[in-house]
Structures are given as structure tokens and as C-alpha cells.
Rosetta silent file (secondary structure, phi, psi, omega in degrees, C-alpha in Angstrom):
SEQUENCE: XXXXXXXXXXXXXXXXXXXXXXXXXXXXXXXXXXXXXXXXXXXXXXXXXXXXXXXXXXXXXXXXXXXXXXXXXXXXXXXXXXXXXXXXXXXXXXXXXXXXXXXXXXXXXXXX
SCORE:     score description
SCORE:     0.000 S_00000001
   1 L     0.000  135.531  172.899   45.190  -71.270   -4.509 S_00000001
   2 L  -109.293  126.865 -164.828   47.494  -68.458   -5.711 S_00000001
   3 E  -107.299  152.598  157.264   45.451  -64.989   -5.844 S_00000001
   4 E  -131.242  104.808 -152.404   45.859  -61.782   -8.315 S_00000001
   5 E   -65.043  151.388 -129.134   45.084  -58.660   -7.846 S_00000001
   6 E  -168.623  -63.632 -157.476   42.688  -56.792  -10.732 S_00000001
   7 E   141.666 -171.525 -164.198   41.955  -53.921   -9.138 S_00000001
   8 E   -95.156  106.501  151.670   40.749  -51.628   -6.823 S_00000001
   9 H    -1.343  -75.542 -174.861   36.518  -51.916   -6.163 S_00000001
  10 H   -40.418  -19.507 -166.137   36.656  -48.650   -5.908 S_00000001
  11 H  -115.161   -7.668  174.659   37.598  -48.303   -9.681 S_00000001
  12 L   -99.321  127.511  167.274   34.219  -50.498  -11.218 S_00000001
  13 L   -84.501  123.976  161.903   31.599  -48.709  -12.206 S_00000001
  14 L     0.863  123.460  166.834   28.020  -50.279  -10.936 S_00000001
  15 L    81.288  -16.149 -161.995   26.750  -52.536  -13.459 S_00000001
  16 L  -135.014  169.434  176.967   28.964  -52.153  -15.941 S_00000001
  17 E   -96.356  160.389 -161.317   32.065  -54.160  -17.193 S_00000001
  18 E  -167.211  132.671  154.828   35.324  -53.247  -17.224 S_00000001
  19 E   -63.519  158.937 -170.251   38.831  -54.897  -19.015 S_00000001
  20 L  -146.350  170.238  157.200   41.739  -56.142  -17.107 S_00000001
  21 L  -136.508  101.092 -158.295   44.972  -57.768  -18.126 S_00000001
  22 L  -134.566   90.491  161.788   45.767  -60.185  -15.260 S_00000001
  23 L   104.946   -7.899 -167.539   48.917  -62.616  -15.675 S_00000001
  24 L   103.639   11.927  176.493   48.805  -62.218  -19.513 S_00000001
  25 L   -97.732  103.543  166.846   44.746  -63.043  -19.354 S_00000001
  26 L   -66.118  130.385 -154.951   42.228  -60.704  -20.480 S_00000001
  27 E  -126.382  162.031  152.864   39.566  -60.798  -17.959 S_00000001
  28 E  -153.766  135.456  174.874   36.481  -58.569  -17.654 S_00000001
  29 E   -73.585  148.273  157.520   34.979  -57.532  -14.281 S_00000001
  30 E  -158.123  126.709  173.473   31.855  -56.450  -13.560 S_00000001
  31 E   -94.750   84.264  151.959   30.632  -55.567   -9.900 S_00000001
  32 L     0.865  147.743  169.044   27.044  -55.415   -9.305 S_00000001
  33 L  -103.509   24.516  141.333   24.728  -53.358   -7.261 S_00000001
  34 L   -62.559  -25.549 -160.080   24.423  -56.273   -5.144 S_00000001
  35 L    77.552    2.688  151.981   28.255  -55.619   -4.688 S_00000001
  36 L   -65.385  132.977  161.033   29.045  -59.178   -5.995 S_00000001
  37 E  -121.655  117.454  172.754   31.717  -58.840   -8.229 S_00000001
  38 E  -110.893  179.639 -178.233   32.719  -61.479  -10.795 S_00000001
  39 E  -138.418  114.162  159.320   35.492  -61.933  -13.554 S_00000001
  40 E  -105.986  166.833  159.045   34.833  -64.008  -16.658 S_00000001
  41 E   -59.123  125.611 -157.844   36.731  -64.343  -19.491 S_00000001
  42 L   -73.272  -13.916  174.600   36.860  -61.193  -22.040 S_00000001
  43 E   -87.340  132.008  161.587   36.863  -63.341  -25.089 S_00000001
  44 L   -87.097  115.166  150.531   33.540  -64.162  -27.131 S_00000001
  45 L   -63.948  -11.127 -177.531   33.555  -67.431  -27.921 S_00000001
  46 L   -98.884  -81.613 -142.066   31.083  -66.550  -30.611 S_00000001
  47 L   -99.503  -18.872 -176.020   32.348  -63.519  -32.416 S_00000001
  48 L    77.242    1.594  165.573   36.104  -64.322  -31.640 S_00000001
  49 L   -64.444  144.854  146.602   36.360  -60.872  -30.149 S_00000001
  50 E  -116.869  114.266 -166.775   37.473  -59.773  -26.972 S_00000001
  51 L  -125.917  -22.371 -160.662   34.194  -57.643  -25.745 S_00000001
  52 H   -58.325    3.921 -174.000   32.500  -59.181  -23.084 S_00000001
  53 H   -86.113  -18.957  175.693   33.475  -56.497  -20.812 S_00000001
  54 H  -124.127   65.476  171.091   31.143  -54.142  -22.811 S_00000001
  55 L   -87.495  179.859  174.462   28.648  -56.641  -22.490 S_00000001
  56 L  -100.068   69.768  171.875   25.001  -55.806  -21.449 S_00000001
  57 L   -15.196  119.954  152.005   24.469  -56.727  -17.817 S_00000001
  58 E  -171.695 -149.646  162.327   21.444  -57.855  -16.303 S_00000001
  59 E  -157.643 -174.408 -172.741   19.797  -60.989  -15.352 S_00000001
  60 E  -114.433  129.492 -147.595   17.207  -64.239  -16.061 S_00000001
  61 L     9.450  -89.356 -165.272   15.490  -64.625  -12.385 S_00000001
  62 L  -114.270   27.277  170.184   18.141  -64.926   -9.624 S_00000001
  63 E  -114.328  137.159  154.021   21.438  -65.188  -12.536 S_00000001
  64 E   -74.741  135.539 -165.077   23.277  -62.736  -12.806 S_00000001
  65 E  -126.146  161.170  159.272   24.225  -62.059  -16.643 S_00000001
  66 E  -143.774  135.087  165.809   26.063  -60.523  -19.037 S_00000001
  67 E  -112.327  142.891 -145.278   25.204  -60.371  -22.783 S_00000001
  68 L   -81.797  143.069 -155.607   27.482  -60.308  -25.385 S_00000001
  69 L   -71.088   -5.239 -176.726   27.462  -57.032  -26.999 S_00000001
  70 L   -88.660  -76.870  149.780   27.925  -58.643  -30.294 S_00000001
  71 L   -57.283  -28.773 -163.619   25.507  -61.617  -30.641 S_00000001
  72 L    50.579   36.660  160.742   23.818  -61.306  -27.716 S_00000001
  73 L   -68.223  153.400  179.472   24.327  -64.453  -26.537 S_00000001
  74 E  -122.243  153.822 -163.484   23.888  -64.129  -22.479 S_00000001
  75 E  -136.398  162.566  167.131   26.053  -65.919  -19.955 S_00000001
  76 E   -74.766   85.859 -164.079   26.291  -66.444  -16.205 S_00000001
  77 L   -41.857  -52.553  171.069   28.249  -64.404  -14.389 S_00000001
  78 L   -46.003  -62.852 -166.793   28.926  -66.860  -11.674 S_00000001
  79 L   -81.300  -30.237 -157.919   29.896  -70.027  -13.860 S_00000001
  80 L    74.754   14.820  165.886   30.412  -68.408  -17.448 S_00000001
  81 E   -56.394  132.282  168.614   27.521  -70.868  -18.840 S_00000001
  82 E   -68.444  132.109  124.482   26.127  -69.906  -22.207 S_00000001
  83 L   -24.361  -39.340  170.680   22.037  -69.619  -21.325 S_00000001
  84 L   -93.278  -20.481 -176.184   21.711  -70.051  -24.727 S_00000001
  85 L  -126.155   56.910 -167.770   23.828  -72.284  -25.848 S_00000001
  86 L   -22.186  -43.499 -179.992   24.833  -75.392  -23.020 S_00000001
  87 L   -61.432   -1.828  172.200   28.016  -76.501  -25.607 S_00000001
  88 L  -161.728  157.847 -145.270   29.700  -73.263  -24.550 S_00000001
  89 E  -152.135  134.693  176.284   30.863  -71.577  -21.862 S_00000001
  90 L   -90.918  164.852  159.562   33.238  -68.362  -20.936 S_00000001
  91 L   -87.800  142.811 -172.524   35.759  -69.136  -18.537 S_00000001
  92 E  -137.546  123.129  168.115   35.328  -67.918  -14.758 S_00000001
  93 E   -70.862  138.980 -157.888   37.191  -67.144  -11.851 S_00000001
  94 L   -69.066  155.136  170.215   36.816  -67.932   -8.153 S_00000001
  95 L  -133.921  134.934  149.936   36.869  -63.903   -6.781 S_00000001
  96 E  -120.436  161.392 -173.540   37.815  -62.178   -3.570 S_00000001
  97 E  -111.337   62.381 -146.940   37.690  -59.082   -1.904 S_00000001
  98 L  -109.343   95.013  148.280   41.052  -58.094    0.467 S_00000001
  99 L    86.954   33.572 -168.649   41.426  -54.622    1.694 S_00000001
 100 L    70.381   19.314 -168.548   39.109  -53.251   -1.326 S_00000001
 101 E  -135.836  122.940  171.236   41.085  -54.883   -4.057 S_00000001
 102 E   -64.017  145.736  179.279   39.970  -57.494   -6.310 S_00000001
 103 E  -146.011  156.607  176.138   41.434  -60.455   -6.605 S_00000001
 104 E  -123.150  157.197  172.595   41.210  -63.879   -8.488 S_00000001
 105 E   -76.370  153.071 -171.559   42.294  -67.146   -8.193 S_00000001
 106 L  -112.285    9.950  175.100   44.595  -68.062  -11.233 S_00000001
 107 L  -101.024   46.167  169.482   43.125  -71.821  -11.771 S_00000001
 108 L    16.301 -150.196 -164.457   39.799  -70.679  -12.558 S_00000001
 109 L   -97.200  -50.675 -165.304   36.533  -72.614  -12.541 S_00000001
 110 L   -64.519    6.444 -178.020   37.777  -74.702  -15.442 S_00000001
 111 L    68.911  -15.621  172.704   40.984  -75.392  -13.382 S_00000001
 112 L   -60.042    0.000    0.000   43.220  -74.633  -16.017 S_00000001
């Protein structure tokens, strides 16, 4: 695995989403007030936008979500599975946490 640094924890607001540019990828973060933090991909596959970062957070029993501020399709924050749609999917990155600073693996879940 090769990791990249995102940012500083310290620098997410609760709850909320937040853009990145990491490696030439636009990513969006979002840390939780579990303190899980994941990074999916910032592009809506739906609207062709990249928004998902000012998506709506929340979740459907024990997934964590984000919905897209456009469509409102909702996705997983762990995997990047549509909920609504099974035929689509954001892309999502493995995440760690080193010395307060986020970081991602650069193959993602889809390995690419």
C-alpha cells in the first residue's frame, strides 16, 4: 500500500464533508461523531458534478451515509454503494489515522 496524506483531523468539521485534491483525485472527507472518518469519491455519478462533499450526512440503521446534495441519491460511506441504486457505486478509499493526519491508500476499494 502507498498512503497520502489529506489532511489534518483537526481541520474536518463533525458531520460534515469537506473537498480535497489528493494525487490529482478529488476526494471528499467526512469524519463523523463516531470519529470514523472516510473518503469517497467527490464526483456524482448521477448529476456529473463534483458535490458529494456537500452531501447530507447521516445514516440507514448502522451505515453510515452521505446523500447527494443534488439527487439525493444516498451512499455508504464505508464502500461507496449506491442504497438506491446497486448498478452504481462512488469510489472509496481504505483510510488511516497517523499522528492526527489523514491519510488514504491510493488503490482504493476498487483497486484502481
Amino acid at each position: 500500500m502507498s498512503w497520502n496524506a489529506v489532511c489534518s483531523v483537526s481541520d474536518l468539521a463533525v458531520d460534515r464533508g469537506a473537498a480535497a485534491l489528493v494525487d490529482g483525485q478529488q476526494v471528499a472527507v467526512f469524519r463523523l461523531a463516531s470519529g470514523d472518518v472516510y473518503v469517497v469519491d467527490h464526483h456524482d455519478p448521477f448529476s456529473g458534478a463534483n458535490v458529494m462533499a456537500r452531501g447530507l450526512v447521516g445514516s440507514r440503521g448502522d451505515v453510515p451515509t452521505v446523500a447527494s446534495p443534488i439527487y439525493k441519491q444516498v451512499f455508504d460511506l464505508r464502500t461507496g454503494e449506491c442504497l438506491d441504486d446497486d448498478s452504481t457505486a462512488l469510489r472509496s478509499w481504505p483510510v488511516r489515522i497517523i499522528d492526527g493526519i489523514v491519510e488514504i491508500d491510493d488503490l482504493g476499494a476498487d483497486g484502481a
